[in-house]
N, C-alpha and C positions, 0 to 999 in steps of 0.2 A: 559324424554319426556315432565314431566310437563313445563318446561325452553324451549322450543322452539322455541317460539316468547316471545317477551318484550312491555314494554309497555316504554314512556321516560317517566324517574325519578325513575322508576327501573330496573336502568341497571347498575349493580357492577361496567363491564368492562371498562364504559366509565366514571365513576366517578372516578374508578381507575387512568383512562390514560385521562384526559382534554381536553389535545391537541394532536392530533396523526397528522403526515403529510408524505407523501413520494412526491418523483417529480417521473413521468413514462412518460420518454420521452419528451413533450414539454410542458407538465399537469402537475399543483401541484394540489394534492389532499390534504385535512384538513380536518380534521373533531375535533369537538370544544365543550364543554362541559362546559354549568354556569347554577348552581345550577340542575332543573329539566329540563333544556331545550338542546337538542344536535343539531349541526347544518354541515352539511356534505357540505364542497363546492370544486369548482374544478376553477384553473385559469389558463388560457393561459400567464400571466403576465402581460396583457393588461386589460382585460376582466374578470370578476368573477361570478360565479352562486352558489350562496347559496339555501340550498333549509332545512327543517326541517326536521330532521329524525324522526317517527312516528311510524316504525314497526322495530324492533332490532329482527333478524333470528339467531337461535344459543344462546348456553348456554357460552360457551367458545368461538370457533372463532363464529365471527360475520359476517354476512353480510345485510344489509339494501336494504329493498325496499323502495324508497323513491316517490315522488309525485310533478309534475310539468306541468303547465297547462294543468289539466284534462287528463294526462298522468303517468303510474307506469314503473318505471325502476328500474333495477335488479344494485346495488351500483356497480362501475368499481372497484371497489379495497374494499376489508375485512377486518377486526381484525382477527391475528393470534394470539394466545398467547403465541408460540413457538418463534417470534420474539423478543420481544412479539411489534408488532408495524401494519401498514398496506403495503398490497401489492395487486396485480391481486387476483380478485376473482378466485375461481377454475372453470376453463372450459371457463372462459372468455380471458384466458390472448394472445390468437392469435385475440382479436378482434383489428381492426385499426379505431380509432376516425380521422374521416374526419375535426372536427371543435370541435370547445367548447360546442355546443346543444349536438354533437356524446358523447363527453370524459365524463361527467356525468354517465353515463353508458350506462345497454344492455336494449332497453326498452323491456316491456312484455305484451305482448296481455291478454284480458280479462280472455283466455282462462287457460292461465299459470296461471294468477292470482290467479286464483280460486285453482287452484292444487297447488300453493304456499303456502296458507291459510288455504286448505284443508287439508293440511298435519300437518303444524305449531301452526294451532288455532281448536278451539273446536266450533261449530254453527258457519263458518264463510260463508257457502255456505247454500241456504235454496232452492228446487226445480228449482238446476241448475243457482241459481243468489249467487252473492255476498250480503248478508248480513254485514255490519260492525255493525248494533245496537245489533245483537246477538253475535257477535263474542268475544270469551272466550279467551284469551290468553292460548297457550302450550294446552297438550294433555290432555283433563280432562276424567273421568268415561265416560260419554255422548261418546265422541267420537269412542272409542273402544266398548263401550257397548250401542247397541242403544238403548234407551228404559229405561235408568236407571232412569231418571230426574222421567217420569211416575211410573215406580216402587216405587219410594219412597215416590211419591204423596197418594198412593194407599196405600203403605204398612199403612202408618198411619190412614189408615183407616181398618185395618184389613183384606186387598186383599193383595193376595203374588202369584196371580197366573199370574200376568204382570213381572216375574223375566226375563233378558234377558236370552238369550241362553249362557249355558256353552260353553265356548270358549275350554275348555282344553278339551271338547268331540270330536272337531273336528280331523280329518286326520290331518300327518303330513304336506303334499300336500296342504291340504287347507289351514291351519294352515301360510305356506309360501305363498299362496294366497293373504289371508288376513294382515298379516304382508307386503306383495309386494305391497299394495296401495299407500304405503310410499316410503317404502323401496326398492320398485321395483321389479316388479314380472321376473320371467323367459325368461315370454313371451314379457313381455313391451323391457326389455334390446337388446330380438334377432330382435324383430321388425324396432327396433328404430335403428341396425346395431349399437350398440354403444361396441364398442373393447377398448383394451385398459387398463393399469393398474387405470384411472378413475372407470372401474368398480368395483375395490373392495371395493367399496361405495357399493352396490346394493348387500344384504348379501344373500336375498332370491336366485339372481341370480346364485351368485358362490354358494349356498350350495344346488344349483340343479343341476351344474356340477360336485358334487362331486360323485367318485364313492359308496361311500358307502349311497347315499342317496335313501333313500325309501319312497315314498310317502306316506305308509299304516302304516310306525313301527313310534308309537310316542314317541321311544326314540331317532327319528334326528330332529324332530319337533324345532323354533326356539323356543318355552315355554317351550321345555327340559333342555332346557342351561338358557335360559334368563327370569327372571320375572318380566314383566314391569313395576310393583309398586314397584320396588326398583331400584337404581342407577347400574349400570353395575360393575357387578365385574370387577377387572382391573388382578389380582392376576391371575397367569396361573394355577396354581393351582388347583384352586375353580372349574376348570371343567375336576378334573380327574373322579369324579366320572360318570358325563355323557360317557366321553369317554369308561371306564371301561364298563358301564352297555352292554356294546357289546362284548369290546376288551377284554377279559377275560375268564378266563376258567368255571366259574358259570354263564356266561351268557347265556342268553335263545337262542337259533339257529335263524338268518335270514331266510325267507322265498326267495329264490331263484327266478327270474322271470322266465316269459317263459310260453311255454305250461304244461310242463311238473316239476313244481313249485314242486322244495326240501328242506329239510332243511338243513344249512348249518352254521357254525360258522364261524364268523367275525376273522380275523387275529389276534393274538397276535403278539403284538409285543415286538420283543427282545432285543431292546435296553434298555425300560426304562417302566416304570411305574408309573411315574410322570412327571407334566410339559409335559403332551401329547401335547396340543393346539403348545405351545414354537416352536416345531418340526414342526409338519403336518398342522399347521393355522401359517402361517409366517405374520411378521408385513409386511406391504408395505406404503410404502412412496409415495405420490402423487407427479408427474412429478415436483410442485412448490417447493417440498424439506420443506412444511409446516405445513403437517398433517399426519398421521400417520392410517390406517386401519387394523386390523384382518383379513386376506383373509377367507372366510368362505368355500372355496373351498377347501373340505381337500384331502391330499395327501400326498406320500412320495416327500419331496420334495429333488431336485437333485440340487448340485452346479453349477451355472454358467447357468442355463435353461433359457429359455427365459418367461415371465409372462403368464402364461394359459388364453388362451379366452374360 
């Protein structure tokens, strides 16, 4: 998370890749790389608009918010590095450019702005404005813990009682709250009517569809499985033991819903006991065929089903 946004002149991928171009449709798209400076432009074959890239979105695939008279737009087209080359942004690629102003990309209101930033940078939003003179690139302490900056200020002076709040006290519930600012809560995905195998982006979402989810056991919590100050395991593996802490015969009983709230053991299961996730968290591949998701909606999954909303 600390890699979320970039800054140009530290950005691997585009040092890596130079010159990247595809054509989509009557548009060529380039984007172009000398020494510290990256420059994204789109042409009709007549006509060209260059513009500076300035904010790099993504650690891996990439996508640019760029800037053009007094206006931010969402880049028409990304780095994959599954290509490894560019294509349609995800969620963009039914849009129709009327003109060379349109083909540049999807522009983005103030509003989104901030929720772009809000999520990618650390102080990038200050009392509902955009701040860019405080804005942190990627996801620093501050961001998650509020109050850290002053805790340390403090601590060196022998005050320890400005510590944030322990995060790992909260509900599991909350827990996917708090993690859904980002990653998108429950509520934001049903509100927004957003369906669809784009959802398996939105992990809070699907792991509040899941049947075994509880908002009170802090062993479905997503800081049961994942620790944010370290890189994601990739390994299926590395979460039998979460799995287990349920699925398993030493495990402690479910508390049952309802009025009339019992205790109950979580299912074993009889096929395996490794490599759980592999099985009941299936990979899913975005409509574009260029990224890849963990469905966090667990399940017996059934061959040939069609994708759970």
């Amino acid at each position: 998370m600390g890699r979320a946004l970039g800054l140009p002149g530290a950005n691997p991928v585009l040092k890596d890749n130079p010159k990247l171009t595809v054509r989509k449709g009557p548009y060529t798209y380039t984007v172009e790389t000398h020494g510290d400076e990256s420059t994204y432009s789109v042409s009709d074959g007549t006509r060209t608009i260059s513009v500076p890239i300035h904010w790099n979105f993504g650690a891996g695939a990439q996508t640019w918010v760029l800037e053009r008279n007094g206006h931010q737009y969402e880049s028409a087209v990304s780095f994959y590095p599954s290509i490894p080359g560019l294509d349609f942004t995800t969620g963009d690629e039914d849009l129709k450019p009327r003109n060379l102003d349109e083909a540049i990309g999807r522009e983005i209101e103030l509003r989104e702005t901030k929720v772009c930033f809000g999520c990618h940078a650390s102080n990038a939003v200050t009392n509902g404005k955009m701040t860019y003179d405080t804005l942190r690139p990627g996801v620093t302490c501050e961001h998650c813990h509020a109050g850290t900056t002053v805790h340390l200020s403090d601590s060196f002076n022998g005050d320890f009682d400005s510590a944030p709040p322990d995060l790992r006290k909260r509900s599991a519930e909350d827990i996917s709250n708090f993690c859904g600012q980002c990653h998108r809560t429950w509520e934001t995905v049903v509100r927004n009517h957003w369906r669809g195998e784009l959802t398996v982006r939105f992990q809070p979402y699907r792991l509040a569809n899941s049947k075994c989810f509880d908002g009170a056991d802090a062993r479905i919590s997503c800081i049961a499985c994942h620790d944010p100050h370290v890189d994601v395991a990739r390994q299926d593996s590395s979460y039998d033991p979460q799995c287990l802490a349920c699925h398993s015969s030493t495990a402690a009983p479910l508390i049952s819903s309802g009025p009339d709230s019992t205790k109950v053991h979580a299912k074993i299961c009889s096929t395996a006991k490794a490599d759980c996730v592999s099985c009941h968290m299936p990979k899913v591949k975005l409509p574009n065929g260029h990224m890849t998701f963990t469905d966090h909606q667990i399940r017996i999954v059934k061959p040939g089903e069609p994708f759970p909303n």
